[in-house]
Wavefront OBJ file of the C-alpha trace (Angstrom):
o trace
v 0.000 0.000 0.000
v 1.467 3.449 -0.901
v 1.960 6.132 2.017
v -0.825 8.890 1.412
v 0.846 12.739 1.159
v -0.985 13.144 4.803
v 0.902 10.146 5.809
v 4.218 11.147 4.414
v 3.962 14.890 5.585
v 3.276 14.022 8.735
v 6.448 11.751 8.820
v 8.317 14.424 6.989
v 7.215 17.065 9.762
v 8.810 15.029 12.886
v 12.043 14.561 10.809
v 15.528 15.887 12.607
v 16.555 17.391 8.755
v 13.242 19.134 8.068
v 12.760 20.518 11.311
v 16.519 22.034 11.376
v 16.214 22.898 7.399
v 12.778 24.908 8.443
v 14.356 27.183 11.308
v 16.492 27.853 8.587
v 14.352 28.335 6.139
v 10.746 30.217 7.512
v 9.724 31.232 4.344
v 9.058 28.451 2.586
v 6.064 26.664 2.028
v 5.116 23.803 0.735
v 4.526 23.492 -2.803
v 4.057 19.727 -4.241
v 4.827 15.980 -4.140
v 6.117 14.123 -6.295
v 6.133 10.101 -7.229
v 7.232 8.216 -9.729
v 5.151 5.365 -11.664
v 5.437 2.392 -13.633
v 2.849 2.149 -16.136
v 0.569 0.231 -14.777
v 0.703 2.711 -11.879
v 2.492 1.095 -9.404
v 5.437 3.272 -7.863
v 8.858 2.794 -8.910
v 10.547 5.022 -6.268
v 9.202 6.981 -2.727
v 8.040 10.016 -2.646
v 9.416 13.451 -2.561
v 8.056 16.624 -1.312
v 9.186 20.195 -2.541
v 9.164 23.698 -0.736
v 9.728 26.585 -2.586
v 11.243 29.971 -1.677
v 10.124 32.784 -2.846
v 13.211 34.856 -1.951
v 15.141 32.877 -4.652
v 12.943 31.535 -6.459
v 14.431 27.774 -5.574
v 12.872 24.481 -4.672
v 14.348 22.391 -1.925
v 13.430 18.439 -2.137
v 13.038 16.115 0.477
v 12.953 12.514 -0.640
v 11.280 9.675 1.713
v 14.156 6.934 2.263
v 12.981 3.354 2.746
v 13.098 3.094 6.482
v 10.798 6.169 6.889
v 13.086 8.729 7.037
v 14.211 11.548 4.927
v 17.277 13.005 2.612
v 17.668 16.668 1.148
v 18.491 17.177 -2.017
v 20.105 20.983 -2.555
v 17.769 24.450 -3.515
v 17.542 24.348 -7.097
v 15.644 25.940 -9.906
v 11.983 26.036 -10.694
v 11.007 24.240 -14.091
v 8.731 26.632 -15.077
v 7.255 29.147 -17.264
v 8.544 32.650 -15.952
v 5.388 34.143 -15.586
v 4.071 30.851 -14.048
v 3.823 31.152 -10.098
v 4.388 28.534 -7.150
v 1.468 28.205 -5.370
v 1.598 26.903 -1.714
v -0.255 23.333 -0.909
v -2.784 23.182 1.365
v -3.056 19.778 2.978
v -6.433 20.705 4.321
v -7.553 20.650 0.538
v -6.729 17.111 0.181
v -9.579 14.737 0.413
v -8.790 12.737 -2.816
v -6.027 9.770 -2.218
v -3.707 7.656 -4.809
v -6.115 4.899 -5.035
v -8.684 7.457 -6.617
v -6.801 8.870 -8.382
v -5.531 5.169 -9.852
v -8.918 4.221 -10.177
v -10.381 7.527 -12.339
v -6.308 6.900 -14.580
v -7.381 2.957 -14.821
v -11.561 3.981 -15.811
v -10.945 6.969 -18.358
v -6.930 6.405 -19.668
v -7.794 3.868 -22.546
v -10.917 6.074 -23.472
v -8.538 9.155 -23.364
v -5.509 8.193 -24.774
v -6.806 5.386 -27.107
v -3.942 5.212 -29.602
v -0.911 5.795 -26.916
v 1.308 2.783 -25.283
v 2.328 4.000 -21.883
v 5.506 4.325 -20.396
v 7.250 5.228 -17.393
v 5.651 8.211 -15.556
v 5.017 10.207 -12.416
v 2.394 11.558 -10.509
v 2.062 14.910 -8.765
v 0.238 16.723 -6.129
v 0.091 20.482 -6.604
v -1.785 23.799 -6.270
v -2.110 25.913 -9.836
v -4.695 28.404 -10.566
v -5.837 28.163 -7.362
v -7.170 24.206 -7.520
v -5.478 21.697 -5.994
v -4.897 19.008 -8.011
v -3.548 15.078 -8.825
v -1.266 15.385 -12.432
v -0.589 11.955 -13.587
v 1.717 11.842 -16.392
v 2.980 9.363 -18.808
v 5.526 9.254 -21.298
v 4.128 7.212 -24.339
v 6.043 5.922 -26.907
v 5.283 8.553 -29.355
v 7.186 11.100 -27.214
v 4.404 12.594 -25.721
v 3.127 13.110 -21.876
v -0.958 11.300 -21.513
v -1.716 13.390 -18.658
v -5.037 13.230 -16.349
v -5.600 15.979 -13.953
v -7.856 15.353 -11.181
v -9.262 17.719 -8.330
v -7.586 16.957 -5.167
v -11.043 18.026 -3.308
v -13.914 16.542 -5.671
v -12.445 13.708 -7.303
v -13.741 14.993 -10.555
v -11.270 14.979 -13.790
v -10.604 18.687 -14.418
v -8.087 18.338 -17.510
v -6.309 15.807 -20.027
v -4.723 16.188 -23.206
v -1.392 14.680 -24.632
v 1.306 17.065 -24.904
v 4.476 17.034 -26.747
v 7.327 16.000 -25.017
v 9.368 17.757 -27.320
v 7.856 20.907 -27.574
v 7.831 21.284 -24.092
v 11.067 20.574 -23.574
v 12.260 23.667 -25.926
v 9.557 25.618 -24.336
v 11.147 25.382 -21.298
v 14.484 26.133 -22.827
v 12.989 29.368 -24.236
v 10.981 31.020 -21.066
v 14.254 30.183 -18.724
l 1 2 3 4 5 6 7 8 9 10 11 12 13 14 15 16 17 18 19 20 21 22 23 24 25 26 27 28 29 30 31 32 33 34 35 36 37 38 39 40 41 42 43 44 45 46 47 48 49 50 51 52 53 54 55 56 57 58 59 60 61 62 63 64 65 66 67 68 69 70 71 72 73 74 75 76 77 78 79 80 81 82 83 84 85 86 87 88 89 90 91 92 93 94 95 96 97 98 99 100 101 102 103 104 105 106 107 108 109 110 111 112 113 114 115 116 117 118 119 120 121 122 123 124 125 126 127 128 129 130 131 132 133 134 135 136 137 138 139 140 141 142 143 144 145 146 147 148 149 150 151 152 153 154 155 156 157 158 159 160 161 162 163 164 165 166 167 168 169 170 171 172 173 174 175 176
C-alpha cells in the first residue's frame, strides 16, 4: 500500500533534517509531491516533497528513504514558465487519495488516450490556478506526456490532453 501525502507529511514534519532545514528556512512553504510510476501505476521510487522559496525563487526536495526517514536534495531551480507562479499546498484541501486517483487513470486512460502505449511516468500533487490538483503523467512511446488531472477536493477529472514531449522541452528552454 502506498503512504498517502498526509501520511508522508506528517512523517516528513517530525524529521531531525526538516525541522533544522525549516528554522532555517521560515519562508518556505510547501509546494508539491512528487512520485514516480510504472505504467501500470504502481510506484517505482518513494516520494518526494518540494518547498519553494520565494526569496530565490528555488525548490528544496526532500525525498522519503525506505526506512521512513528523509534526505535533502540541494535548492535548485523552478522548471517553469517565468510568468508561471508557485502556489503553496494546502493539505487541508486534500480529500482525494492515490487509489482514486488510480482508479479515475485505470476507468478513463484507454478512453482518453486510445492510440498511446504508456511508459514510465510520475504523478504529482500540486496547487495551480488556485485548484489543488492530482497530475498523472505518462511518457508514451510517441514522445508525448498522456496526462489526467484530477481535483484533489472533488475527485472529478478537471483536464487531459497529450502534450508534446518535445515541444515542451524547448519551451522550457525558451521562457528560462
Amino acid at each position: 500500500m502506498v503512504l498517502s501525502p498526509l501520511e508522508v507529511f506528517s512523517l516528513l514534519k517530525k524529521d531531525e533534517i526538516f525541522l533544522q532545514w525549516k528554522k532555517n528556512h521560515p519562508q518556505c512553504y510547501l509546494s508539491h509531491f512528487f512520485l514516480p510510476l510504472l505504467p501500470d501505476f504502481v510506484p517505482r521510487g518513494n516520494w518526494e516533497i518540494g518547498f519553494f522559496n520565494p526569496e530565490d525563487e528555488k525548490i528544496t526536495i526532500f525525498a522519503l528513504l525506505e526506512k521512513g526517514d528523509f534526505a535533502i536534495k540541494p535548492a535548485d531551480e523552478v522548471f517553469k514558465e517565468k510568468a508561471t507562479r508557485i502556489e503553496e499546498l494546502k493539505m487541508d484541501s486534500v480529500k482525494v487519495g492515490f487509489e482514486q486517483v488510480q482508479q479515475a487513470f485505470a476507468e478513463n486512460g484507454a478512453e482518453l488516450f486510445p492510440q498511446e502505449v504508456l511508459g514510465n511516468g510520475f504523478l504529482t500533487l500540486q496547487c495551480l490556478s488556485g485548484v489543488t490538483r492530482w497530475n498523472v503523467n505518462f511518457m508514451t512511446q510517441t514522445f508525448k506526456f498522456a496526462q489526467l488531472q484530477v481535483d484533489a477536493e472533488s475527485g472529478d477529472i478537471i483536464g487531459h490532453g497529450l502534450i508534446n514531449f518535445i515541444d515542451r522541452v524547448q519551451k522550457g528552454k525558451s521562457s528560462g
